[in-house]
N, C-alpha and C positions, 0 to 999 in steps of 0.2 A: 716692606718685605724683609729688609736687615734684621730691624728691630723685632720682626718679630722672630725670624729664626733666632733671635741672641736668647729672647726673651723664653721660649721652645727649648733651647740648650739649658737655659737656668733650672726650668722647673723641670726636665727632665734627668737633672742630678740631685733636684729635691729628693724625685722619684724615687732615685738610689739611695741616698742617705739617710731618709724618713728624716724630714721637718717636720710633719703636721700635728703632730700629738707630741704630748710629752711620751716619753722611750722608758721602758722598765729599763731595770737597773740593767748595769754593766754584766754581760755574759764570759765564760771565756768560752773561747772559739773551740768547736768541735764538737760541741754537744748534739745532742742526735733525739729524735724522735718519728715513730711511723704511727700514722694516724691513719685506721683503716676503717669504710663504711661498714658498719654492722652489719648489711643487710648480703655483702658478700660470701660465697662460698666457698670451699677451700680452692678447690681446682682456683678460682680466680684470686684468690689470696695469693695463691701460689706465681701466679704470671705476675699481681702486681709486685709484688719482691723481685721477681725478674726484671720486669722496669726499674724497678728502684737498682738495682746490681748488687743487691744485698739478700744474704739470706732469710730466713725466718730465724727470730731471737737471739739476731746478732746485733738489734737495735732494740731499746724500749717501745714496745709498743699500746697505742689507746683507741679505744674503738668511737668512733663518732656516729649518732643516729638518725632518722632523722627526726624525733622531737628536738635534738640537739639543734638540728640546723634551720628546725621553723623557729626556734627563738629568736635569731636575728633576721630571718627571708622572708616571714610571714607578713602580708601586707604589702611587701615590697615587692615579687615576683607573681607572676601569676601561678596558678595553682599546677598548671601541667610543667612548667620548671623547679618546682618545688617537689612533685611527684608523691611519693609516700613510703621509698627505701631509700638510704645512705648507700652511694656507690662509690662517692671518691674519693680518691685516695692521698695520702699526704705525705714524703718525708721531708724533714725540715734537719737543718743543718745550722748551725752556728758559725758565723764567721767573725775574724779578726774588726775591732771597732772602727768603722771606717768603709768597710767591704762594700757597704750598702746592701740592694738585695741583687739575688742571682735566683729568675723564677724562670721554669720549664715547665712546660704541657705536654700529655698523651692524651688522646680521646677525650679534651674539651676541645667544642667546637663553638662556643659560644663567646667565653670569656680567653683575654688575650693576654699574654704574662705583663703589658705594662699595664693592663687592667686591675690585675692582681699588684704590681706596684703600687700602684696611686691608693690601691684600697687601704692596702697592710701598712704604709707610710702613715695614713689618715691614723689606723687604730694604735698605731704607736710602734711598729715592728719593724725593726732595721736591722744591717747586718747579717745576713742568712740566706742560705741557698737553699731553696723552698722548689723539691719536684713533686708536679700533680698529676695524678695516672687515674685511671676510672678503665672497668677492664671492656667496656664499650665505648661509642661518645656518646657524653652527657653536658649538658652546658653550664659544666663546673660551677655552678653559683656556690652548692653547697660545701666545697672545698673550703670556702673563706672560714668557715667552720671549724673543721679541720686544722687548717693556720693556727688558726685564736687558740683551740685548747691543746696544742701541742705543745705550741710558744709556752703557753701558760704553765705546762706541765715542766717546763724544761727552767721556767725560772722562779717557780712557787710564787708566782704572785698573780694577781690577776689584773688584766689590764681593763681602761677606762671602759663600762658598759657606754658613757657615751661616745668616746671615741670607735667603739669596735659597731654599735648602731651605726654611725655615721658612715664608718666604711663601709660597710653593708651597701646604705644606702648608694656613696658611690660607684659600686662595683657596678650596682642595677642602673642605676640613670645612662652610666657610661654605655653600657650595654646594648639599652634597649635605643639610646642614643643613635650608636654605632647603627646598627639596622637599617639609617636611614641614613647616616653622610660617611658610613666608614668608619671603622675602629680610631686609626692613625687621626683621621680630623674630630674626632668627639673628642678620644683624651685633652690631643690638645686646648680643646675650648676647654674643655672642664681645668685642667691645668694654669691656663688665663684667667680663669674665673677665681681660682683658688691663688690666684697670684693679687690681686687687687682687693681680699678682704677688707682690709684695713679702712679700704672706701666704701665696699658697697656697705659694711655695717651701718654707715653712716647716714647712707641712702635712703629713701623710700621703697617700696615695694615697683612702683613706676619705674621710680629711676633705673632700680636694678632689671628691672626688664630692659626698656633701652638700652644698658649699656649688655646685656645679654648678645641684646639684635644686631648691637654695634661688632663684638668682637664676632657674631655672625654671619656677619654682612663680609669682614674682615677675612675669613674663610672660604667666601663664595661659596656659602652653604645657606638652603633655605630651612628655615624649621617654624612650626605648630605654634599656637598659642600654647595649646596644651604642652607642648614641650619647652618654651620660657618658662612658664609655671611649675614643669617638674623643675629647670635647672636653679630658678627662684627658691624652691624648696631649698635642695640641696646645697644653695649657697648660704643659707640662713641658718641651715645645722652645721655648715666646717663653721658658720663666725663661733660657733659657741667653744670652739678651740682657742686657743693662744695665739691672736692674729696679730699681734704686736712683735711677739717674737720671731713669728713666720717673717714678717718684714726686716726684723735686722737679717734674715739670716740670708733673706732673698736678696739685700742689699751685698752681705758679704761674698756670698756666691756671684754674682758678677765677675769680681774681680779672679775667682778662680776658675770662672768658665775661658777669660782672656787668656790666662795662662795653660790651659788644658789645650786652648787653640794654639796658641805658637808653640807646644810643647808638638801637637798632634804636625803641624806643619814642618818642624824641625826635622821628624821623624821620615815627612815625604821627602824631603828635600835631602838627607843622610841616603834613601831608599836610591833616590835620582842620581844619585851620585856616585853608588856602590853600582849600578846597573851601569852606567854610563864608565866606570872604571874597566869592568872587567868587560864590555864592549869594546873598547880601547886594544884593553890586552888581546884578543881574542883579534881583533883586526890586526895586530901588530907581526901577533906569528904569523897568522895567515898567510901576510905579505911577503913576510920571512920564506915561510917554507912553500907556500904554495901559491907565489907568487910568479908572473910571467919571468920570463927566463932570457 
């Protein structure tokens, strides 16, 4: 159970800092873009900039449609999640290198901001504070959309289509995963699964099933053949990432999840001790002043 919380704390900072793809270039922090579904009308354009806390054309804005966003969902989502209008909405934010991401939600009710971590990490996107609004709920898939050509607008390059495929992919597995053991325990499988590349490449298709079942079982969660088989997919499109350097860097992050825990313990124990101080004082007058006589 240690080991695997440590191992949950690791790839949960991956989360943050995007490992999984190589990263376009270096941004500087602050740059802005709103990405809004086309299929929107003003009245709701209007409240989603209310969400965002921003005006209208106080930011660059790009409209996303949904031909846009069957390009990456088609095949992967079923047809009544894909729908046939662009509704969600996007601003994306740059942050300092390091920041990792910072994701928020309105009216998704399907996809979960560490959903959107693990995806945007996959297609190469770190650093940025990324809020999603849709002016009813929709189950944000097509926002991942959104992300990609905002990102992309913001640093003129475009990122890996097999990288932003793959995300795609795992935004959906997670998803439709989640349905059936719970958001919190799919990421994490998927995130263990995406932590041992280096091996299953090595694998057979068998093997990586058993060791699917294995960290399965390890969840006390039951799942589907059919659902080994989607996460078999899925794990056979991240190997085609850089699973070599994923592993140094999971190696490196160890030692900085150790130190984030004594720093984070340091901070309880300053907390217990400042409360326990002015308990102290606060008993001290009391005695003083309003003490028996």
């Amino acid at each position: 159970m240690k080991r695997r919380k440590v191992l949950a704390a690791v790839l949960a900072i991956i989360a943050c800092v995007g490992m999984f793809a190589p990263v376009a270039s270096a941004l500087e922090a602050g740059q802005q873009r709103v990405s809004i579904g086309a299929n929107l009308d003003e009245a709701q354009r209007a409240q989603i900039y209310k969400d965002f806390g921003i005006e209208m054309g106080q930011v660059t804005e790009i409209t996303v449609t949904n031909e846009n966003e069957r390009a990456y969902l088609e095949g992967l989502v079923p047809e009544e999640k894909i729908g046939h209008v662009a509704l969600s909405c996007v601003f994306i934010t740059t942050l300092e290198a390091g920041s990792g991401l910072d994701i928020s939600t309105n009216n998704i009710n399907w996809c979960t901001s560490d959903m959107y971590k693990n995806a945007l990490t996959t297609a190469g996107i770190s650093d940025a504070k990324v809020m999603i609004s849709a002016p009813f709920p929709v189950s944000g898939t097509a926002a991942l959309t959104g992300i990609y050509k905002a990102y992309e607008d913001i640093t003129g390059e475009a990122l890996s289509d097999l990288a932003k495929s793959v995300g795609a992919e795992e935004l959906i597995v997670t998803g439709e995963l989640a349905e059936y053991i719970g958001s919190a325990d799919a990421t994490e499988m998927i995130n263990q699964l995406k932590g041992i590349l280096d091996q299953t490449q090595n694998m057979t298709d068998d093997q990586v099933r058993s060791e699917i079942s294995r960290i399965a079982k390890e969840y006390n969660v039951v799942i589907t053949d059919a659902q080994v088989d989607q996460l078999l997919k899925l794990c056979r499109s991240l190997e085609k990432l850089d699973v070599n350097e994923l592993k140094e860097k999971l190696l490196s992050l160890t030692e900085t999840v150790k130190k984030a825990s004594q720093v984070q313990q340091g901070l309880q124990n300053f907390a217990t001790g400042v409360k326990s101080f002015f308990t102290s004082i606060g008993n001290f007058f009391s005695n003083l002043f309003g003490g028996k006589k």
